[in-house]
N, C-alpha and C positions, 0 to 999 in steps of 0.2 A: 131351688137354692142348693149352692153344693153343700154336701154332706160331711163337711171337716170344721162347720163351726163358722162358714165366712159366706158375707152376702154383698151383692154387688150393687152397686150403685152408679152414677156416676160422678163425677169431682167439680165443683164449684169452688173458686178462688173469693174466701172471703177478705175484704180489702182492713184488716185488722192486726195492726202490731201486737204482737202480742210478749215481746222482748224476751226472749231466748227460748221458751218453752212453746212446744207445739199444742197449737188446739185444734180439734175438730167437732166440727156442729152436725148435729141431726136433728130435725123435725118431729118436734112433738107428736104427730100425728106421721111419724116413717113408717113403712110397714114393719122394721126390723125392729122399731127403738125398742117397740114389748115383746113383740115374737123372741126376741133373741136374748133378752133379760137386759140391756144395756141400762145403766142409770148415769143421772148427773156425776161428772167427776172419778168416773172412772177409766182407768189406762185402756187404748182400744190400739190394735193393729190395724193399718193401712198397707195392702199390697194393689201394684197396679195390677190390672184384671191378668193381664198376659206375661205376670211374673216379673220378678224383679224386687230389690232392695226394699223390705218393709219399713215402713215411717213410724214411729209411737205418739200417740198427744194422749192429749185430755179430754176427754169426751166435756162438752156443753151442749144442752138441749133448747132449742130458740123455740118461739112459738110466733115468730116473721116470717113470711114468704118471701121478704124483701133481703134476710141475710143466705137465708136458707130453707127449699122447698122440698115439700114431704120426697121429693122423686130423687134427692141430691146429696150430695156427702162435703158438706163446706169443711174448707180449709183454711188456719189464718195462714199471713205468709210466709212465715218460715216452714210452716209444717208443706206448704203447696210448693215450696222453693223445691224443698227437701225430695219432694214424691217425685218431681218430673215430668208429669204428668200435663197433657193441656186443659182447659178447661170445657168440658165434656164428654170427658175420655171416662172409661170404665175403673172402679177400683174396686176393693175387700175389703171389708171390715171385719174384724175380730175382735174375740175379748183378747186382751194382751198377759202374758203370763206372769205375775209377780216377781221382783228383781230377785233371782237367787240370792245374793248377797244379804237381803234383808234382814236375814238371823245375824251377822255380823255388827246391822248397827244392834242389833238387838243387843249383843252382848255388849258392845260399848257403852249403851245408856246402862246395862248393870252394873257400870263401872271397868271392865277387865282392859286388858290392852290387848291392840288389834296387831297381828304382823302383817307382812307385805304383803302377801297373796290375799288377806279380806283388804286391803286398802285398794291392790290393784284389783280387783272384784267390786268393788264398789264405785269405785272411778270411771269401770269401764262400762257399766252399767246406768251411770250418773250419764254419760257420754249419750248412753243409746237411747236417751230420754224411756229409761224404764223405772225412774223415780218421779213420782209426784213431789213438788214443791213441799209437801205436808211433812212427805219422808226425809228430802233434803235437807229439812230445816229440823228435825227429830236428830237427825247425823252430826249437825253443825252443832246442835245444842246441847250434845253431849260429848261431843267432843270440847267444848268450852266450859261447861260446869264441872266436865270429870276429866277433865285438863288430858293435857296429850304427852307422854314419855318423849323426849326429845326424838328417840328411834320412830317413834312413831312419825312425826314431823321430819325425818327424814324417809319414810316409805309414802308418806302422803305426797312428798315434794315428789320424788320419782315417778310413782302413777302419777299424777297429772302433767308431769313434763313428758313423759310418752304418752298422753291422751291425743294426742294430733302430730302436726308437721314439726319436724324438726331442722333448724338451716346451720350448715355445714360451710361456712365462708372461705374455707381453704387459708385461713389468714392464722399466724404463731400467734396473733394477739389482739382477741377484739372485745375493747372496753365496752361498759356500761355503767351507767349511774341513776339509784334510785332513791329518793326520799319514802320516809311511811308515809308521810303525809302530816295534815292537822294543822299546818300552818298559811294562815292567806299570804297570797302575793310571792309565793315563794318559787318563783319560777328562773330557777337556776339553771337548768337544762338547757335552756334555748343561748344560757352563755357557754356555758360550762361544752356545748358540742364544739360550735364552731371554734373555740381556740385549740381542743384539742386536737380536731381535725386538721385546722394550720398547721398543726408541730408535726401532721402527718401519722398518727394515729388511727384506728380502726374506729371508729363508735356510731355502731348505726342503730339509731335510738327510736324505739315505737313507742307511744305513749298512751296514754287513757283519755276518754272526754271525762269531765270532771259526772260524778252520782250525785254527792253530795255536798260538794263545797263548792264553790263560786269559779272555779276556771281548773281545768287540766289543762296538761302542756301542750294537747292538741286543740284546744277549745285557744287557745291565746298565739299560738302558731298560727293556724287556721284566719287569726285576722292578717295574716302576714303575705302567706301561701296558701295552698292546696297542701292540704294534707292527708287526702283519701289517695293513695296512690295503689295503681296495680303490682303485682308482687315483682312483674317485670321491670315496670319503672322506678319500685323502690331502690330493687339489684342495681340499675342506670344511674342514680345519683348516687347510693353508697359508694360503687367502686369509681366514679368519676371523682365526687368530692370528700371522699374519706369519712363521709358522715351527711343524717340525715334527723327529720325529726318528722314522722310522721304517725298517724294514728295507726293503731294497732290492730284495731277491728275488722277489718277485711281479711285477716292473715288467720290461721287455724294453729296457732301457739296455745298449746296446754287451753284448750279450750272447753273446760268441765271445769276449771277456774272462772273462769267467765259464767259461767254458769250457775255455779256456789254463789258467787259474789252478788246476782241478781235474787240470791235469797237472804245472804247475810245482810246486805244494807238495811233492808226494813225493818230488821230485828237488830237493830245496832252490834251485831255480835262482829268483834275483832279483835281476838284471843289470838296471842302470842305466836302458837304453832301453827294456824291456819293463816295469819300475815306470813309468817316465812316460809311458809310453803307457796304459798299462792306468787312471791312476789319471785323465790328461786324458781322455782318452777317456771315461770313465762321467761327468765334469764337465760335457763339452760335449753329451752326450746329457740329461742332468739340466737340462741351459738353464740354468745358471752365465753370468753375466759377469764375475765376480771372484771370482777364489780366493786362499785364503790357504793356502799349502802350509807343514806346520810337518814340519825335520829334526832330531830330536836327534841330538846328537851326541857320543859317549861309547867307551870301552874295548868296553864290550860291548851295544852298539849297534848297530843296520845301518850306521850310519856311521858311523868308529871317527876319524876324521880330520879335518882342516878341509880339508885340499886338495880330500879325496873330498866332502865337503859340496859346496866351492864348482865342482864340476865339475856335480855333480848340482844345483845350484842354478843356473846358467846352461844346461843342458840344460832344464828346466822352464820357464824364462824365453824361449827360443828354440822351442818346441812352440807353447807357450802364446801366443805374439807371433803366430804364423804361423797360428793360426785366429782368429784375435780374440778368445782368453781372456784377461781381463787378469790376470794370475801376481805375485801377491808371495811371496816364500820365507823363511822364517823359522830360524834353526841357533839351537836350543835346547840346555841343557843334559840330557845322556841319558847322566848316570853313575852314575844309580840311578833306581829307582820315583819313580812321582810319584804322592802319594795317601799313603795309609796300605794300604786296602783290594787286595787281587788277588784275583779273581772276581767276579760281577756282584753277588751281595749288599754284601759287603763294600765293591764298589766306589760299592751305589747309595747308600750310609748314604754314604760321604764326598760323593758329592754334593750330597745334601740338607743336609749339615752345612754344606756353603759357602753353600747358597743362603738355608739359615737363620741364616746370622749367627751361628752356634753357636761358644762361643768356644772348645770344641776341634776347629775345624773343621781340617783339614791343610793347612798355609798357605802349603805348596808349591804344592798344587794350585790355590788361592785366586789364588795370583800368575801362576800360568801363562796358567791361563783367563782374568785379568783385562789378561795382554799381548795377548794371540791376539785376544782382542774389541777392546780398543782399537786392532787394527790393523787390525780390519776397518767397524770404526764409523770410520776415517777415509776407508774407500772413500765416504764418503758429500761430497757435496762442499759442504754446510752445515756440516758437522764440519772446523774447521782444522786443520790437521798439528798433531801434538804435544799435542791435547785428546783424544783418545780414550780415552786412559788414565782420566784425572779422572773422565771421561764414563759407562765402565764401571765404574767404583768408585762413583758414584753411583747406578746403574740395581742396581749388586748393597746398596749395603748398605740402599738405603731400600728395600727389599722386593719393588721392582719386577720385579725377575725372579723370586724365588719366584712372585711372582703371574702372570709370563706361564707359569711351567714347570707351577702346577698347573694354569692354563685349557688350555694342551696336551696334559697328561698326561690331564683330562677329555674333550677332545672325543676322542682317541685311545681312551679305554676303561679306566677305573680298574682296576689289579690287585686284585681285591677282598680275596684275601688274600696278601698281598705274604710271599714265604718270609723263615726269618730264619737266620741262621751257621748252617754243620753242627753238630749235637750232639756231635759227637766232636772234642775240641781239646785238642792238645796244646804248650806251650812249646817251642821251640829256646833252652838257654841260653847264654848265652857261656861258653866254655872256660877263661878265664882273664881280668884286670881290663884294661882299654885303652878304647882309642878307636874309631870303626866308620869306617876309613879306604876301605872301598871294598864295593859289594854289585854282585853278579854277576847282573845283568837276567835272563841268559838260565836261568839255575839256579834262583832265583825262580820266574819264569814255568813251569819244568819239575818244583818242587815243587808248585806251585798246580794243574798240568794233572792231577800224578799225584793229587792230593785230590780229585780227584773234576770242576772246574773244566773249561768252563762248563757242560754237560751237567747237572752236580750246581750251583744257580741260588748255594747256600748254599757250597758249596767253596770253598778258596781258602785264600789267606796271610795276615796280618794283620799288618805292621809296626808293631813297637812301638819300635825303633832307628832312625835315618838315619845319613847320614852325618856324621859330624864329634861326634858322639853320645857323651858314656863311658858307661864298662856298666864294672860288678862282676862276679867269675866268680859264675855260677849264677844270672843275673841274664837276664829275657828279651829276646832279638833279636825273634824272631816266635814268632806263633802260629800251628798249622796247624789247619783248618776241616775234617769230612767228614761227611759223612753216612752210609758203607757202612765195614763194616769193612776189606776190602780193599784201599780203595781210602787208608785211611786208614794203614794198614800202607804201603803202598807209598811214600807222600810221605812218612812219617815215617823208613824204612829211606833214601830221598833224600837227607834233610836230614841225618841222623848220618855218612852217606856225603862230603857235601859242601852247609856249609850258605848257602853262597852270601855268607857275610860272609866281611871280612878285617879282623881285629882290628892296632890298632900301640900300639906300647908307650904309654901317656897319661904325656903330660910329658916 
């Protein structure tokens, strides 16, 4: 064995997702696992045997011959993506040397404040998978309990916008538009492109699959077109049709965001400066000059207040100033769904319905989308203040956006056969006669995930009530959507449990 600490082995592709963090397996019975001191869970280097770029994971110890044998160094697949290596080729194992930076969160969870050089130190180290999930989540958690200096939330936005690739569109002006989130059905985006794109605007739009709520705007595009495109083909339909909607995840944009984010969700932490950070940051990596950030704001919403709006709408504005993105922020109303639809089928028929002028289109949606775009067709400095509005109500109803969203949805990749609702659907009635004084986002959303949503393309909720709405007893609120029995049982037992309306007495 050589004499620097590293033993050879050779590389086995173990076939195991393991979502964004690298692992590798050793055989309880390796010759190294005890010769060399290695324990469960601990950070290990990977070099291939003849030199070259080392890999980081997480050591796991199997005691299968079936995933991995005493002679072998299994790999999941990002970590075996990563190495390059083929599958019985030679590699090195090491112990891996602790993140330098780790005295920095150290001092954060004391409370102090971090400047740029420990943020960019930890970011860049966060990148080179030299943090354990256990660390990650020590970092995220005190930066949320011992809250972050606004400065600070602008050193964290810039490391992670220079943690990866950066695109450089050669254009004086290219929009973007992002919601926080927290609202079902709220799939504005897929209007809000194509009309701007019509007026000939820039906005080439990447998006997320939905973590936690019942559809992203790539999970409800995706029943339309292809939306995994190569970074070539993306550039091909940008500069042909001035806009695009595709997922995000193949591209290397502030990509230790991505990687945060896969520890924050399980631990519900989404603290103020770590949303504006993470969501500027993928902006200014994406080559953004104007954003238009949309907050609802409702009971059951991420932001339940106007103070909390306007704290986080001047934190956005003060990031955003301080790299050169120009930030406007928008406090919407977010005291129910917008849409009819929750999940991507459901969500992509109400799509289509606004853009086809269909006159049961949901005229919530209709007007949301037709604010967001007039705010951002005023970034245009031929468009005068206070015309944008007009502007996108023209580009939507004369068909002009239909027509830029199916030449989109074409050069993207027709779904050839576009799924349709789950076959299994059942009514939620109202209980008794009244008014629909208030619907609970997040209960919704947590009926829609259990039907199956987005995984299941056809799952989901189907609002047939709003608010301010009468309904008869035995009269229906929603509908629920599934496709698997189980899954359909399970949002149904939900909604009898708690069906996410609040009836008041009518009259």
């Amino acid at each position: 064995m050589p004499g620097d600490g590293r033993h050879t082995l050779t590389v086995r592709r173990v076939g195991i997702d393991t979502y964004r963090e690298n692992v590798a397996f050793l055989h309880r019975d390796c010759h190294v696992y005890r010769s060399a001191g290695f324990q469960a869970l601990n950070k290990v280097e990977i070099t291939p045997a003849d030199g070259g770029e080392p890999v980081l994971a997480v050591l796991n110890v199997v005691d299968d011959d079936a995933i991995t044998r005493p002679d072998e160094l299994g790999l999941s697949l990002q970590a075996f993506q990563q190495l390059g290596l083929a599958e019985g080729e030679a590699a090195r194992i090491a112990h891996a040397r602790p993140p330098r930076s780790i005295g920095a969160v150290h001092r954060k969870i004391a409370g102090e404040t971090l400047g740029y050089p420990d943020y960019r130190a930890i970011v860049r180290e966060i990148g080179e998978h030299r943090y354990t999930k256990i660390e990650m989540a020590a970092f995220l958690v005190a930066c949320t309990q011992g809250g972050m200096e606004r400065d600070e939330v602008l050193h964290l936005t810039r490391a992670m916008a220079e943690s990866g690739d950066r695109i450089d569109w050669k254009e004086p002006l290219v929009a973007d538009k992002h919601c926080i989130g927290g609202i079902p059905g709220n799939r504005t985006s897929m209007l809000v492109v194509p009309i701007v794109a019509a007026h000939g605007m820039f906005i080439p739009k990447t998006s997320s699959r939905a973590i936690t709520s019942p559809a992203g705007t790539a999970d409800t595009m995706e029943v339309l077109a292809n939306v995994e495109l190569t970074a070539r083909r993306f550039n091909e339909v940008v500069r042909a049709q001035r806009g695009c909607l595709a997922w995000g995840g193949t591209s290397r944009l502030a990509p230790v965001d991505d990687i945060l984010i896969a520890v924050e969700r399980p631990l519900s932490l989404d603290s103020p400066g770590q949303l504006v950070a993470s969501i500027l940051a993928k902006k200014i990596a994406a080559g953004a000059t104007h954003l238009l950030v949309d907050i609802p704001m409702g009971p059951t919403a991420k932001v339940s207040n106007q103070a909390e709006a306007l704290r986080l709408r001047k934190l956005f504005e003060f990031v955003g100033d301080r790299t050169g993105l120009h930030v406007e922020v928008i406090i919407t109303d977010g005291l129910q769904p917008i849409g009819r639809g929750i999940g991507p089928v459901l969500e992509a028929r109400d799509i289509m319905q606004v853009l086809e002028n269909d006159p049961d289109q949901p005229r919530d949606l209709r007007e949301k989308a037709l604010q967001l775009a007039s705010r951002i067709l005023e970034f245009d400095p031929d468009v005068r203040g206070g015309q944008g509005y007009v502007l996108a109500r023209d580009i939507l109803d004369s068909g002009r956006a239909l027509e830029r969203m199916r030449a989109i949805m074409e050069m993207q990749g027709l779904n050839p056969e576009p799924p349709e609702p789950g076959r299994l659907r059942r009514e939620i009635a109202a209980p008794r006669d009244g008014k629909v004084a208030a619907i609970d986002n997040l209960q919704l959303a947590r009926i829609a995930r259990l039907a199956g949503a987005p995984l299941d393309q056809g799952a989901g909720v189907d609002l047939l009530r709003k608010v301010g709405d009468p309904v008869r007893e035995g009269e229906p609120l929603y509908a629920i959507h599934a496709a698997f029995d189980a899954d359909f049982a399970f949002a149904c037992e939900a909604a009898e449990a708690d069906s996410g309306f609040v009836l008041a007495v009518d009259g």
